[in-house]
Residue, then its C-alpha position, 0 to 999 in steps of 0.5 A: x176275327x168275330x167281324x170277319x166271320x160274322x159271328x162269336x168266336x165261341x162258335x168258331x173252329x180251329x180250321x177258321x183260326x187258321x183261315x184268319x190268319x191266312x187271310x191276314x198274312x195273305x189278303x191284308x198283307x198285315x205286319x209280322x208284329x201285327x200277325x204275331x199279336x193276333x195269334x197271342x190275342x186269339x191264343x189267350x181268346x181260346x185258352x182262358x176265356x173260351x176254356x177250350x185246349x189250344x193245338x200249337x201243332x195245327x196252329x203253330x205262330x207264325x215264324x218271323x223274318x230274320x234279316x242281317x244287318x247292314x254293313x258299312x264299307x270301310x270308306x263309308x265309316x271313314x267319311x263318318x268319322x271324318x265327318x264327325x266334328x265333336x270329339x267325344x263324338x268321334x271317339x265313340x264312333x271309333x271306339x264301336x267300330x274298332x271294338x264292334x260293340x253294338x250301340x246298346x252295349x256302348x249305351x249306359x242306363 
């Protein structure tokens, strides 16, 4: 930020956060994972370096796509299955499909 705006940060405004941040969504085209570490760097930047309050009403974080996973159609899970040659292999396959647990739940740490 202080390589975009040429100068400290100490020297910069809530207005130019904002605009960095734009610039990053917009002009970098720059990750939601990327953008959301800026804000928390920025945030901490401003807060306990800077000493300076943080106005999460004029620059709230960035909301973050959600997406719905991907569902198999019936034929696709029974060619996995079918294709599936290791017992214990198909039995897992089956026992998440039929149940609807999701692999974290299935694996054991």
């Amino acid at each position: 930020m202080a390589k975009y705006y040429g100068k400290c940060p100490s020297k910069l405004e809530e207005e130019d956060i904002g605009n960095y941040l734009h610039f990053m969504i917009v002009k970098k085209g720059c990750s939601e994972g990327s953008i959301s570490g800026a804000y928390s760097g920025i945030k901490l930047l401003w807060e306990k370096i800077l000493e300076r309050e943080w106005n999460c009403v004029r620059l709230p974080r960035p909301n973050r796509t959600k997406t719905l996973p991907e569902i198999l159609s019936i034929e696709e899970v029974k060619g996995l299955i079918a294709a599936t040659r290791n017992r214990k292999h198909k039995t897992i396959l089956r026992l998440l499909y039929s149940t609807g647990l999701r692999m974290g739940e299935l694996v054991m740490n």
